[in-house]
TILO-46115 format. One record per residue (C-alpha): residue number from 1; residue in one letter; x, y, z. Coordinates in steps of 0.02 Angstrom, whole numbers, plus 32768, in hexadecimal, padded with zeros to 4 digits. Example, Ala and Ser with C-alpha at 12.3 -4.5 7.8 and 13.67 -1.06 7.14 Angstrom:
   zamar   lose     c1     c2     c3
       1      A   8267   7F1F   8186
       2      S   82AC   7FCB   8165
This chain:
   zamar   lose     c1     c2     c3
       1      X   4AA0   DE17   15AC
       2      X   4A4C   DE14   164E
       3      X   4A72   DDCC   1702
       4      X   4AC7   DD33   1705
       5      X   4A5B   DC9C   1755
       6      X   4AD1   DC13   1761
       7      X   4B54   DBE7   17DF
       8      X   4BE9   DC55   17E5
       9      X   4C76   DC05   176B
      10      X   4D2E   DC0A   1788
      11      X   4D9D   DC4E   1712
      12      X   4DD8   DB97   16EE
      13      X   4D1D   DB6B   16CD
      14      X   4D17   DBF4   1658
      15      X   4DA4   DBC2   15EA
      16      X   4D55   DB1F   15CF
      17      X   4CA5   DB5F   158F
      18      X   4D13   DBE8   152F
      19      X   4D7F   DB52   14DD
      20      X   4CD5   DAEE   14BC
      21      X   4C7E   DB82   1471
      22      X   4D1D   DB9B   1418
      23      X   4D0A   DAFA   13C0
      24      X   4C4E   DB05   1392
      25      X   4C71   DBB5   133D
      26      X   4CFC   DB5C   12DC
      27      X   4C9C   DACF   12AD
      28      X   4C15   DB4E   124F
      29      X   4CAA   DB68   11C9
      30      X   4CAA   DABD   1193
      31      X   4C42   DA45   1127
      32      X   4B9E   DA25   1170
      33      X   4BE1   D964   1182
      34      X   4C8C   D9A4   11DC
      35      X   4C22   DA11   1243
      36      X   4BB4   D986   128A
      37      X   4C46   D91B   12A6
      38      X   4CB1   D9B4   12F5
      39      X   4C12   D9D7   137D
      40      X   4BFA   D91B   13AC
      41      X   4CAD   D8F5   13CD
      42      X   4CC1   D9A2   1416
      43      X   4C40   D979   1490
      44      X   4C5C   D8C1   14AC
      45      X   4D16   D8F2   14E6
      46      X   4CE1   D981   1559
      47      X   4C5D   D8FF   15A6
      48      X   4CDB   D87D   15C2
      49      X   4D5F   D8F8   160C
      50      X   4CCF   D951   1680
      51      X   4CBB   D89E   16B8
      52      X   4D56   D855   16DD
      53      X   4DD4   D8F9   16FE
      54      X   4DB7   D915   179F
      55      X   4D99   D9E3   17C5
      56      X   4E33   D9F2   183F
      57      X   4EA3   D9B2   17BD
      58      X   4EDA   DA66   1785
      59      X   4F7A   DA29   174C
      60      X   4F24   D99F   16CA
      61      X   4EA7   DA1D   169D
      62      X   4F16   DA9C   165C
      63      X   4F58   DA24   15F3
      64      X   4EB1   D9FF   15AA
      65      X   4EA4   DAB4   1590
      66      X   4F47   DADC   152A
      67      X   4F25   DA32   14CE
      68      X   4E6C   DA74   149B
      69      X   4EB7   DB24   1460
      70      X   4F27   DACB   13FF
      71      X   4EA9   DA65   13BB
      72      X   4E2D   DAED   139F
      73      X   4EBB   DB57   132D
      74      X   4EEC   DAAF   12BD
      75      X   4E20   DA9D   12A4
      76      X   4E04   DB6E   1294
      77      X   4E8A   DB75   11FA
      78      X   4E2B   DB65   1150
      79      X   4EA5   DAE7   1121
      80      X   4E52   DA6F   1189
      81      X   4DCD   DA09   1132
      82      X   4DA4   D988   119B
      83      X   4DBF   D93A   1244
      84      X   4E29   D883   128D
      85      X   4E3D   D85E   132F
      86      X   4EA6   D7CB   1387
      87      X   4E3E   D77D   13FE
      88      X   4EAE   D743   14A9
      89      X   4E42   D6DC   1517
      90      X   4E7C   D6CA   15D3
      91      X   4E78   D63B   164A
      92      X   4DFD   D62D   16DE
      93      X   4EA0   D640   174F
      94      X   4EF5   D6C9   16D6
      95      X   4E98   D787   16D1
      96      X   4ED6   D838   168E
């Protein structure tokens, strides 16, 4: 690989894009419908977190993070077919 030519990332920065990358390579294991519903929740949840998680929230972040890696093992392990997910919406007054 060559010179970097992107801001510098912190090693917090890094986790998440190794947790997201983590997903799409487990997402290549499944059924080409699983897959395609893996990716677009996997990247409609990492939108809506990089929008309303604000960066100094370390604390709330790191949950995020051990949630994900738990996540990413339960979808890695062949004896996951397919995906669910329990949608929690939040109030206008109420955030993460």
């Amino acid at each position: 690989m060559g010179a970097s030519r992107g801001p510098r990332l912190s090693g917090m920065q890094k986790q998440v894009l190794a947790l997201y990358r983590g997903f799409l390579r487990a997402a290549r294991s499944k059924s080409p419908e699983d897959r395609h519903r893996i990716e677009s929740f996997v990247s409609a949840e990492f939108r809506r977190n990089s929008k309303l998680v604000d960066r100094k929230n370390f604390l709330y972040i790191e949950y995020l993070l051990r949630r994900g890696k738990k996540q990413l093992e339960q979808i890695s392990s062949p004896a996951t077919l397919g995906l669910s997910s329990l949608n929690l919406r939040f109030s206008e007054n109420q955030k993460p």
